[in-house]
NUMI-371878 format. One record per residue (C-alpha): y, z, x; residue in three letters; residue number from 1. Coordinates in Angstrom, 2 decimals. Example, Ala and Ser with C-alpha at 12.3 -4.5 7.8 and 13.67 -1.06 7.14 Angstrom:
BEGIN
SITE        Y        Z        X  marmar  gumi
SITE    -4.50     7.80    12.30     ALA     1
SITE    -1.06     7.14    13.67     SER     2
END
This chain:
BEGIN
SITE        Y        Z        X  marmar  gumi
SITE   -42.37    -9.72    59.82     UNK     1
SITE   -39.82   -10.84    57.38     UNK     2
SITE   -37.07   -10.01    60.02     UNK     3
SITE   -38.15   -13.59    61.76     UNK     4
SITE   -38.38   -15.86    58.63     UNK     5
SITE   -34.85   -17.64    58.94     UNK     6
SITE   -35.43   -17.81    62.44     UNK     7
SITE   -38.13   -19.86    61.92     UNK     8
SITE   -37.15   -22.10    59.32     UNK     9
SITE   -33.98   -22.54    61.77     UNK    10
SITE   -36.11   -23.89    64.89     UNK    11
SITE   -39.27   -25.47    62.90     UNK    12
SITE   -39.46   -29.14    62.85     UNK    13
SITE   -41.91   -30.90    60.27     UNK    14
SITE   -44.45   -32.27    62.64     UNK    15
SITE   -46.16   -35.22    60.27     UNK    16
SITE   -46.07   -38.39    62.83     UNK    17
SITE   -44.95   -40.07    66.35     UNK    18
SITE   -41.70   -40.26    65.38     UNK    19
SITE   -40.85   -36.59    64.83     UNK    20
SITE   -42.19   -36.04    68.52     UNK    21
SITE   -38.52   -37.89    69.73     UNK    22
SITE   -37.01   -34.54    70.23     UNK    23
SITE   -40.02   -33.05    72.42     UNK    24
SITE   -38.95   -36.40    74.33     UNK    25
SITE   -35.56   -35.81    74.83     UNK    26
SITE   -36.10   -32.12    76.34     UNK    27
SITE   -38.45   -33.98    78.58     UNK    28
SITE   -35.90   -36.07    79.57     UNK    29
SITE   -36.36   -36.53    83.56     UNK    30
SITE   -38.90   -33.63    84.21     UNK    31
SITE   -41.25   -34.41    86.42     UNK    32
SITE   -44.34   -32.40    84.76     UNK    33
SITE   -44.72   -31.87    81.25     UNK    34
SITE   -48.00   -29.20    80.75     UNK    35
SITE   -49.13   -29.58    77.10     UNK    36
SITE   -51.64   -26.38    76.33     UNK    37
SITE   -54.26   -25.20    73.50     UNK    38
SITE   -55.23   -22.32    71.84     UNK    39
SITE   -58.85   -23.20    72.31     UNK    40
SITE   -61.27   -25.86    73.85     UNK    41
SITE   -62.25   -27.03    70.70     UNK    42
SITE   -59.41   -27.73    67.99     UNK    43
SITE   -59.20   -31.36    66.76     UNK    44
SITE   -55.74   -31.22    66.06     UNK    45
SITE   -54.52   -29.89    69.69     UNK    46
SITE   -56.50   -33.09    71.58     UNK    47
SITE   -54.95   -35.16    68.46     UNK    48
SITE   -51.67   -34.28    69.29     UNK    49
SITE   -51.74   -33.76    72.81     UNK    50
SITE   -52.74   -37.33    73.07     UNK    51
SITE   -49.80   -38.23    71.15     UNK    52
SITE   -47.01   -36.45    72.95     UNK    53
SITE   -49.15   -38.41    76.22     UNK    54
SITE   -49.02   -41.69    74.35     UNK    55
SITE   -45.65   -41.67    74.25     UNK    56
SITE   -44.89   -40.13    77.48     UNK    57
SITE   -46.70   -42.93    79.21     UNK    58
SITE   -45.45   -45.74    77.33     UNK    59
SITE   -41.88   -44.98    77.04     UNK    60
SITE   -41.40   -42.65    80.12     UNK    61
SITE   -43.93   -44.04    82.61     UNK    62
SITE   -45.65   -41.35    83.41     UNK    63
SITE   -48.29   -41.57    86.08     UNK    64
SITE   -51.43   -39.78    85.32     UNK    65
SITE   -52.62   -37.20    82.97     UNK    66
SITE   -54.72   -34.21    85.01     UNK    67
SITE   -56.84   -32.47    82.87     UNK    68
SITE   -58.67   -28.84    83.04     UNK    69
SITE   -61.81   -30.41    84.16     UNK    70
SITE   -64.17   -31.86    87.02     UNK    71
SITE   -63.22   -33.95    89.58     UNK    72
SITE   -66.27   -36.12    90.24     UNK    73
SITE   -66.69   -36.26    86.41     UNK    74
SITE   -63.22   -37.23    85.69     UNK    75
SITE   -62.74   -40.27    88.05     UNK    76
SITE   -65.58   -41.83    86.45     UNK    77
SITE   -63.08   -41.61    83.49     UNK    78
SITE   -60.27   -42.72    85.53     UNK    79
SITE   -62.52   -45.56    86.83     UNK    80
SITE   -62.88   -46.78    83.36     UNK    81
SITE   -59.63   -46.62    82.10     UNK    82
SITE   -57.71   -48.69    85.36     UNK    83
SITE   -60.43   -51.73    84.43     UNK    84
SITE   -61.52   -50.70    88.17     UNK    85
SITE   -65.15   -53.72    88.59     UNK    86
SITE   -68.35   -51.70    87.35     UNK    87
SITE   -66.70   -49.20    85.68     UNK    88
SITE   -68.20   -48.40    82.09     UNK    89
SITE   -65.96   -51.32    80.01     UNK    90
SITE   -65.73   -48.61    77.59     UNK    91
SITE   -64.90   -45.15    78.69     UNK    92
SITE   -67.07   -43.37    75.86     UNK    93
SITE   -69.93   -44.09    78.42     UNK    94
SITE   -68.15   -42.25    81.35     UNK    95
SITE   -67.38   -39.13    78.98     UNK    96
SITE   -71.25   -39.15    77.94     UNK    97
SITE   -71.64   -38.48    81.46     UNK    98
SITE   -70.22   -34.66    81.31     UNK    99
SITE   -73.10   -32.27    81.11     UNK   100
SITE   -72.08   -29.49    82.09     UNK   101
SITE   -71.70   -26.96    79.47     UNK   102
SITE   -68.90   -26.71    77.69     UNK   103
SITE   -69.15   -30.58    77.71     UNK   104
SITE   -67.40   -30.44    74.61     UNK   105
SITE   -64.26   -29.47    76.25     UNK   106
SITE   -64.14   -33.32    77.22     UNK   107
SITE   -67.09   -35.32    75.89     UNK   108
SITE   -65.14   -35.43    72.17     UNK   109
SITE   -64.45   -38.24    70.11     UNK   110
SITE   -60.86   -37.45    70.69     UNK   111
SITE   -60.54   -38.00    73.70     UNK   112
SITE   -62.69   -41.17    73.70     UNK   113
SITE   -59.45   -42.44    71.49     UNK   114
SITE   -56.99   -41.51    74.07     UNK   115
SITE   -59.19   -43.11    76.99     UNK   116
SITE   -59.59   -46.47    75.01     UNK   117
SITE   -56.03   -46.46    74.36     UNK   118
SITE   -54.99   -45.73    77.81     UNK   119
SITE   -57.49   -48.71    79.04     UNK   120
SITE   -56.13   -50.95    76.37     UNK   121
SITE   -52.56   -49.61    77.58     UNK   122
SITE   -53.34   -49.96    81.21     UNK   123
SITE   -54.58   -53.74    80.84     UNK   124
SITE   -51.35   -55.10    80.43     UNK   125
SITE   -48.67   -52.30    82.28     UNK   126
SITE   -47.65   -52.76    85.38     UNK   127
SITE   -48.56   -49.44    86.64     UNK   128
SITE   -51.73   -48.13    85.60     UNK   129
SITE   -51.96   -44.39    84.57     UNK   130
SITE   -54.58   -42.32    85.59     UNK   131
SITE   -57.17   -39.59    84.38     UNK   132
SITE   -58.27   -37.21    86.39     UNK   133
SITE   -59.46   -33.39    86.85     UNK   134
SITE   -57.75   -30.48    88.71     UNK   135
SITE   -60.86   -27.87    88.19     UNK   136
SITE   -62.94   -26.00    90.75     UNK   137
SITE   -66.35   -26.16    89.93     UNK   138
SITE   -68.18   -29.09    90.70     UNK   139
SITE   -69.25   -28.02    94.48     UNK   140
SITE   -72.62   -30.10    94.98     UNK   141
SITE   -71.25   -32.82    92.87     UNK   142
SITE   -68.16   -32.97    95.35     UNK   143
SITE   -70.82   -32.66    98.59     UNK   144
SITE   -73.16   -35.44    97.35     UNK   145
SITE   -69.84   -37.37    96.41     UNK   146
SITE   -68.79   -37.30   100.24     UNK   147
SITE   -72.16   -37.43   101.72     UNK   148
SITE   -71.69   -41.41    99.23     UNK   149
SITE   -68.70   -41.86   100.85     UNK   150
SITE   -68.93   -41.04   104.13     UNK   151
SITE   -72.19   -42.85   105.04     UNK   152
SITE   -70.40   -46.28   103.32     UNK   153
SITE   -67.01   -45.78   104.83     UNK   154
SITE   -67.27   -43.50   108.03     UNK   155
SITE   -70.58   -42.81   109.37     UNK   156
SITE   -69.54   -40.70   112.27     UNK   157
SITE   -68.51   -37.88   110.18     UNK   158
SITE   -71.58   -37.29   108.27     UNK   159
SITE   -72.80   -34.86   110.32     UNK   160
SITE   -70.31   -32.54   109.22     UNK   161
SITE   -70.94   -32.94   105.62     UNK   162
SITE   -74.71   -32.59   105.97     UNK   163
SITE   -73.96   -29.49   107.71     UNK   164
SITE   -72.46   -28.38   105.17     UNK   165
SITE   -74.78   -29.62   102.71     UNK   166
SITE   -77.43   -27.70   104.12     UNK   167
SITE   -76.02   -24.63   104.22     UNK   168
SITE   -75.55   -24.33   100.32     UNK   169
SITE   -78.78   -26.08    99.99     UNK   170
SITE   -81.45   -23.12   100.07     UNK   171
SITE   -79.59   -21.66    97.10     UNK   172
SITE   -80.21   -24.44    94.88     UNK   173
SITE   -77.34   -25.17    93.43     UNK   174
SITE   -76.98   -21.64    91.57     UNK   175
SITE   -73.29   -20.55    92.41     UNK   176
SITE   -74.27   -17.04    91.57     UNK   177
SITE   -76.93   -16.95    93.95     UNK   178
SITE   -74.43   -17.75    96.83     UNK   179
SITE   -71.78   -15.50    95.89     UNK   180
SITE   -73.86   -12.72    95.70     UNK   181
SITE   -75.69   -13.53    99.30     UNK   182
SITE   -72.26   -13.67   100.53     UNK   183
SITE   -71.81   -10.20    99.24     UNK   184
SITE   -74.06    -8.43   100.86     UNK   185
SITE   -74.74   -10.68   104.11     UNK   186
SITE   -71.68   -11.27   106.08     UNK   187
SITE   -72.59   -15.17   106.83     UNK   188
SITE   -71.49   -17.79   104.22     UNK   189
SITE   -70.64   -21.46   104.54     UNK   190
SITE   -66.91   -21.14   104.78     UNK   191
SITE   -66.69   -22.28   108.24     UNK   192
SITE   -68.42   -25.36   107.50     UNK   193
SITE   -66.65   -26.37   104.63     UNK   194
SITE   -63.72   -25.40   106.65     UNK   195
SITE   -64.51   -28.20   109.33     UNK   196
SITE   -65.37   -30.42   106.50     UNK   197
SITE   -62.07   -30.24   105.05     UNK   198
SITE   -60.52   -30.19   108.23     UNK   199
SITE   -62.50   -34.13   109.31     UNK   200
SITE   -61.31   -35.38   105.93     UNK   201
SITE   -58.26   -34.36   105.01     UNK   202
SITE   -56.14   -37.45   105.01     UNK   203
SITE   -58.66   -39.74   104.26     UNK   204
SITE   -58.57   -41.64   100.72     UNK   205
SITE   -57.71   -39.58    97.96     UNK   206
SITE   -61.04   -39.21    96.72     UNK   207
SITE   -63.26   -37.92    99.18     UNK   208
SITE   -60.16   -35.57   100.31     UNK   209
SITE   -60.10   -33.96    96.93     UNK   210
SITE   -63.63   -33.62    96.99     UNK   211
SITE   -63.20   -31.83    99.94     UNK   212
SITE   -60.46   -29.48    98.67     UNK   213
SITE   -62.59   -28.62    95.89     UNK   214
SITE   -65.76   -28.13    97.88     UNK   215
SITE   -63.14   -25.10    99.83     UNK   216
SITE   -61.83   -24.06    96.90     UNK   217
SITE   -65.02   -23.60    94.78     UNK   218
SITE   -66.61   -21.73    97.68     UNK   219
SITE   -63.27   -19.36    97.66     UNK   220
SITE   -63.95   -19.29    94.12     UNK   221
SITE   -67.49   -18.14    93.82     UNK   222
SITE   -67.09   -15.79    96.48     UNK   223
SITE   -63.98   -14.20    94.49     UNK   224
SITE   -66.25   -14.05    91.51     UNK   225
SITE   -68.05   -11.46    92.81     UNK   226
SITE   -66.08    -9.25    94.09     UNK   227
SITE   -64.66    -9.36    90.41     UNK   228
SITE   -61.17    -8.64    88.71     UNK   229
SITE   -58.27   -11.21    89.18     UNK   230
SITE   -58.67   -13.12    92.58     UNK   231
SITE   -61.12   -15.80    91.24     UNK   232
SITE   -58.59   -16.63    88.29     UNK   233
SITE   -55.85   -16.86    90.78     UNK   234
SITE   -57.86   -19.17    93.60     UNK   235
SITE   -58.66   -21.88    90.68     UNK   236
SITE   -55.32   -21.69    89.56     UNK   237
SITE   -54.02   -22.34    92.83     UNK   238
SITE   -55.96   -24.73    93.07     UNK   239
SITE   -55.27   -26.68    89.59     UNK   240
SITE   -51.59   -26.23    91.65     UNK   241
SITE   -52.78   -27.50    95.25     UNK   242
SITE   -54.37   -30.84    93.11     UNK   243
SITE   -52.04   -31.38    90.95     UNK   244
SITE   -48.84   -31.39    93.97     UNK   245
SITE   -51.52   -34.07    95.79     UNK   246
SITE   -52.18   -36.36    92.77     UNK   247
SITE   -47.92   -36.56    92.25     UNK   248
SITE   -47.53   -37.55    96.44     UNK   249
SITE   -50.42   -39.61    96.58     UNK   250
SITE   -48.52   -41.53    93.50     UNK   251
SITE   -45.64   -41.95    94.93     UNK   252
SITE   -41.38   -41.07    94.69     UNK   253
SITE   -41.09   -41.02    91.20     UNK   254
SITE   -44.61   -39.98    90.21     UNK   255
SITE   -44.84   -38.00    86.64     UNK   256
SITE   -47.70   -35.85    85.25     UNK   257
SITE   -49.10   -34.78    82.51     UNK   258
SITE   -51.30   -31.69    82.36     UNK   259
SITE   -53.84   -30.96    79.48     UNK   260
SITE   -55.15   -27.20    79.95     UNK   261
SITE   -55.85   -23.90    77.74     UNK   262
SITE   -52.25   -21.81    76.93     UNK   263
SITE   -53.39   -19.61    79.93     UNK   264
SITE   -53.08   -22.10    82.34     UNK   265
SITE   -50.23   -23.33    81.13     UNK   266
SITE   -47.72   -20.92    79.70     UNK   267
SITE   -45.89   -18.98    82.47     UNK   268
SITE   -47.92   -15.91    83.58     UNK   269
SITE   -44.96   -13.68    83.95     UNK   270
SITE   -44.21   -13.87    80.11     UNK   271
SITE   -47.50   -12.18    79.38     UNK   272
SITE   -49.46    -9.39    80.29     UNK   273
SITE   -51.21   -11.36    82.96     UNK   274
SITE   -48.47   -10.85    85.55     UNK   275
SITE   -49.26    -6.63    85.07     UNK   276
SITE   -52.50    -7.59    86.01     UNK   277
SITE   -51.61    -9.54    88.86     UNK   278
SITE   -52.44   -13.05    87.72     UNK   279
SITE   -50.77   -16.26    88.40     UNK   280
SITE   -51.40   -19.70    86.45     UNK   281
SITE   -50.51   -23.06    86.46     UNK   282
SITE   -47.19   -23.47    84.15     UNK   283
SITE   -46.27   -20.66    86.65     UNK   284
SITE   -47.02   -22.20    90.07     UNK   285
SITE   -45.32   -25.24    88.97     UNK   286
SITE   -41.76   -23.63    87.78     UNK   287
SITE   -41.70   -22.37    91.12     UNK   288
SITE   -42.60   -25.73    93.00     UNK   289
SITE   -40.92   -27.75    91.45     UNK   290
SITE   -38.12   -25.75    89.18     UNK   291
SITE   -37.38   -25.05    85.80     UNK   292
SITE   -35.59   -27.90    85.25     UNK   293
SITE   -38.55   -30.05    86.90     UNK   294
SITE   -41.33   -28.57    84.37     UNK   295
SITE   -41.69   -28.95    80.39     UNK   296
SITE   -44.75   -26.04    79.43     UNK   297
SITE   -45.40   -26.69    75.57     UNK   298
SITE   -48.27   -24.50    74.04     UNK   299
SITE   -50.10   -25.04    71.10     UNK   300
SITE   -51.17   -22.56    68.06     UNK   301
SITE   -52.95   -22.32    64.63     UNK   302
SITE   -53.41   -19.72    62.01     UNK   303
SITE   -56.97   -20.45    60.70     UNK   304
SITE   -59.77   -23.16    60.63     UNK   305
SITE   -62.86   -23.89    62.18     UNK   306
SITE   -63.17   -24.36    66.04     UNK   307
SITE   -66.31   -25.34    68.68     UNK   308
SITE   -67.81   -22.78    70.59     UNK   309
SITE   -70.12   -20.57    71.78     UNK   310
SITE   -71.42   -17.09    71.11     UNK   311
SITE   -72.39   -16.41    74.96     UNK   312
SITE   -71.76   -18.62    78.25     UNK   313
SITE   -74.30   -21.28    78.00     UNK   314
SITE   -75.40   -20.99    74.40     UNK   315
SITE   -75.64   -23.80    71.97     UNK   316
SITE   -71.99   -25.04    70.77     UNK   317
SITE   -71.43   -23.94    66.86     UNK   318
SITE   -68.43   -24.92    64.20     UNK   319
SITE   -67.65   -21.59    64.47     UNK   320
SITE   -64.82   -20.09    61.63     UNK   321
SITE   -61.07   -19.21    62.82     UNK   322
SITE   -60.29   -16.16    60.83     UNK   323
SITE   -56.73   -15.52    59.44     UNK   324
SITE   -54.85   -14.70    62.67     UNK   325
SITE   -53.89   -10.72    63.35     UNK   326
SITE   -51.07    -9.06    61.30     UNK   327
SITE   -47.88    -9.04    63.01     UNK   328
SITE   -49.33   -11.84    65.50     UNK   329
SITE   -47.18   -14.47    66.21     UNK   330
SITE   -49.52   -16.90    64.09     UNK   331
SITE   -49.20   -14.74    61.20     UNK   332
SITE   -44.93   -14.80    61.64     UNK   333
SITE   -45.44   -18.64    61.73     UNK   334
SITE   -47.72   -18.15    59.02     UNK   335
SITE   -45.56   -17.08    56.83     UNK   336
SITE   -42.28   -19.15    57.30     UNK   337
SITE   -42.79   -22.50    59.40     UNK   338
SITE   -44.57   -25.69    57.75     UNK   339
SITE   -48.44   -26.26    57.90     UNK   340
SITE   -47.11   -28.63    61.24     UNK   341
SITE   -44.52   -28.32    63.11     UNK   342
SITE   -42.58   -28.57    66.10     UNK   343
SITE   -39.95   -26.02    68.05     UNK   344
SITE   -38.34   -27.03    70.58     UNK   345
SITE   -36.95   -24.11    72.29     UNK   346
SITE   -32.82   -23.67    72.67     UNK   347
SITE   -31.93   -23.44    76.62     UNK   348
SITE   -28.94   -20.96    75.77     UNK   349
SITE   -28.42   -18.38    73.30     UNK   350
SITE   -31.98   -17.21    71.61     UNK   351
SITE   -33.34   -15.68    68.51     UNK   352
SITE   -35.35   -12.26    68.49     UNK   353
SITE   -38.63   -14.48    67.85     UNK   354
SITE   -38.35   -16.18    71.97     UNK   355
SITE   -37.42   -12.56    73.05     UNK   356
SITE   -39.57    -9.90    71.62     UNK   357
SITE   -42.87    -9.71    73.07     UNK   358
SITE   -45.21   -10.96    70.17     UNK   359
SITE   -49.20   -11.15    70.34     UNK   360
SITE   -50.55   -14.93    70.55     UNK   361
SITE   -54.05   -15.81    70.24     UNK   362
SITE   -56.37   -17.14    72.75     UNK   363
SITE   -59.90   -18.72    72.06     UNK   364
SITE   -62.05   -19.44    74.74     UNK   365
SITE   -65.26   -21.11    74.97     UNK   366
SITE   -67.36   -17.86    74.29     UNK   367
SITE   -65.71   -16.95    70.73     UNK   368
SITE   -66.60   -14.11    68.53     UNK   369
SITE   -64.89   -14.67    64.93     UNK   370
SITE   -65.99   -11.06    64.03     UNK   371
SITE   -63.82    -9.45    66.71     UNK   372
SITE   -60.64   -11.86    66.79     UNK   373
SITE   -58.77    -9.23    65.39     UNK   374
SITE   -59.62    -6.66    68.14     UNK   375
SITE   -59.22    -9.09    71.05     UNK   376
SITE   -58.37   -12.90    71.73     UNK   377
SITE   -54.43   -12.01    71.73     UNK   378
SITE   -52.38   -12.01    74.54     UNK   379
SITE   -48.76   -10.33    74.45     UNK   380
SITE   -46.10   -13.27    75.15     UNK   381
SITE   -42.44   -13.06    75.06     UNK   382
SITE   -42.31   -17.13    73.48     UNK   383
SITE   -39.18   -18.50    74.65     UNK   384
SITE   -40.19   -17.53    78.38     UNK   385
SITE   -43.87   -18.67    78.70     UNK   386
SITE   -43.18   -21.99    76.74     UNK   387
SITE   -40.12   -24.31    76.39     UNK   388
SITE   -42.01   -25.83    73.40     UNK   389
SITE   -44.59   -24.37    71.04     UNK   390
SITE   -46.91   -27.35    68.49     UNK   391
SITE   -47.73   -25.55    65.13     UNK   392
SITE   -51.07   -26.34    63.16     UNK   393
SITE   -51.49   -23.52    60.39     UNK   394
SITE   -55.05   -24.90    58.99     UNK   395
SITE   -57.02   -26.33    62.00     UNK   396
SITE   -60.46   -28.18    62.18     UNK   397
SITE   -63.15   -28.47    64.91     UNK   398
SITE   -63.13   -31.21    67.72     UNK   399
SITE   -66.04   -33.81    67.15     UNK   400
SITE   -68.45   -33.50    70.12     UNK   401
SITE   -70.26   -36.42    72.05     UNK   402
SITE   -73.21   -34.37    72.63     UNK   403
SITE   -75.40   -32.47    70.20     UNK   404
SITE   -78.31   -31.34    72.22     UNK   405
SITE   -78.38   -28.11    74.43     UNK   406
SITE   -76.75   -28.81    78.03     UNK   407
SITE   -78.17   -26.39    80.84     UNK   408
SITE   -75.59   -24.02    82.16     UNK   409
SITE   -74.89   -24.56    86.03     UNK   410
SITE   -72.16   -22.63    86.80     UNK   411
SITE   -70.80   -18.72    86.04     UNK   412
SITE   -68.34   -17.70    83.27     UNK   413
SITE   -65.28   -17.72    83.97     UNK   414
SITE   -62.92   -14.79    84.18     UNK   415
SITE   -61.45   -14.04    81.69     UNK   416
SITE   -63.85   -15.61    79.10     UNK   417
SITE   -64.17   -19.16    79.37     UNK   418
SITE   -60.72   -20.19    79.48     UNK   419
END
């Protein structure tokens, strides 16, 4: 892969502090999304430096929010904290405690525990306060019980609906695979309920509205799961969409987000094999709401290390060893020529073979294997078209996780593997 070295040397950027990230800045300039991606859900150095490039982007460039690849009950107790909102945890290391459901890692880190303290510290004295909160799917009961709060303090008339609703997931006790499946092979579910549900609320606060949208979209979702292949990938990511369009109205004109979510979420779809198999994703959905020109995608990448994760879904988290990435790889290219950190910022006209060939680029989910990195984990990406920025780590360390103890597993893997 010698054929890319100058190429390399001619876009890399030594990546050592804040103030190399001013050109990552200026390519910003007046997007109105920038999407900043990993290579896995537990590298230290991609929630380091996500958190910078957000630092910055909220201090200097006023962005609104940052929506993450996680919960939405479970997040606004985060967001809670860091506005100062009365009893909210003064610190917001309490509120990420509060994730347990497995991979809790994913969030409950010591990393981003510095972020949140700094955005609280940051929000204290701004005139806008920026938010935290979560675009995922999964927490159906949390979202139910979350209404069923809300609506007997706020609106008492339409709590029949959500107890309907409530009752009809009820006898399956909270086991998401359990419904799917009954779904499967009896033609009754609870859609229609959560329909109405959604229908009552929709417009109310922002709150118990999204927990209503994910309450619909996590009962899509599970019964998607079983029916298996692509269409449960593409209803969350649709929904991660859906979310993130609501959070930047319910801001306001001007509103600006920042998106923290694996490389499949956030690179475009249709530079990768996923758009053969008839996936969309996030960094996708959003070029095409809101343009090109509208959207900043930056992914993330490292050639060795050690990373969190787990041998199965649900098993106990491990500092697991990232093996020298595959020959030929795109890690291995970078490998070879860029610095240990670094930063390209892609060119918008004329571009070298290394944005235009399609090049393999790994991909570590939750559920890792070390042993068989070489023979999977890699997905083919033509560079220049699924990011507009790419953040180099060659050696990489693990996150630092909040919890140590075993966390019960409440809801199925995710297709493809925990990503």
């Amino acid at each position: 892969m010698a054929r890319y070295g100058d190429e390399v040397t001619a876009l890399a950027a030594p990546l050592t502090g804040m103030d190399d990230l001013g050109v990552l800045l200026d390519r910003v300039g007046d997007a109105r999304v920038v999407m900043l991606g990993e290579a896995s859900h537990g590298t230290h150095e991609f929630y380091a430096w996500r958190a910078a490039i957000t630092r910055r982007l909220i201090a200097e460039r006023g962005f609104s929010f940052v929506a993450v690849e996680g919960d939405w009950p479970d997040c606004e107790r985060v967001d809670r904290s860091v506005r100062g909102e009365p009893g909210a945890p003064a610190d917001p290391r309490e509120a990420l405690l509060a994730f347990e459901r497995w991979p809790t890692w994913m969030w409950a880190n010591e990393e981003v525990v510095d972020f949140c303290r700094w955005l609280r510290a940051h929000n204290a004295t701004a005139e806008a306060r920026a938010g935290f909160h979560g675009l995922d799917v999964y927490s159906l009961w949390e979202s139910l019980r979350e209404i069923l709060v809300h609506l007997r303090e706020h609106d008492s008339d339409q709590v029949s609906a959500a107890l309907k609703a409530y009752r009809c997931f009820e006898p399956y006790g909270e086991d998401p695979q359990e419904y799917a499946w009954a779904t499967r092979f009896v033609p009754e579910s609870c859609e229609d309920h959560v329909v109405e549900l959604l229908t009552r609320l929709r417009g109310h606060d922002l709150t118990p509205w999204q927990n209503a949208e994910v309450v619909a979209g996590a009962e899509r979702y599970y019964r998607a799961m079983v029916r298996g292949g692509p269409d449960s990938w593409n209803v969350r990511d649709r929904h991660m969409d859906e979310t993130l369009d609501r959070l930047l109205q319910h801001n306001g004109d001007g509103a600006r987000a920042v998106v923290w979510a694996h490389n499949t979420h956030v690179g475009d779809a249709r530079a990768t094999d996923m758009a053969r198999h008839g996936m969309v994703n996030l960094g996708q959905l959003a070029r095409e709401r809101y343009g090109t020109g509208g959207v900043v995608l930056v992914g993330f990448g490292t050639h060795r290390g050690t990373v969190i994760a787990g041998e199965s879904w649900g098993a106990p988290m491990e500092v697991m060893p990232v093996p020298p990435a595959r020959r030929g790889s795109l890690e291995d290219i970078l490998h070879g020529a860029a610095p240990d950190r670094a930063l390209f910022v892609f060119p918008q006209g004329d571009r070298p073979d290394l944005l235009t060939d399609v090049l393999d680029h790994r991909a570590i989910g939750v559920v890792y294997r070390p042993e068989r990195d070489g023979r999977s984990n890699y997905v083919p990406t033509v560079l220049g078209d699924r990011y507009d920025a790419f953040c180099w780590f060659d050696p990489s360390q693990a996150v630092r996780p909040l919890h140590v103890r075993h966390v019960d597993v409440a809801e199925p893997e995710t297709y493809p593997t925990g990503v």
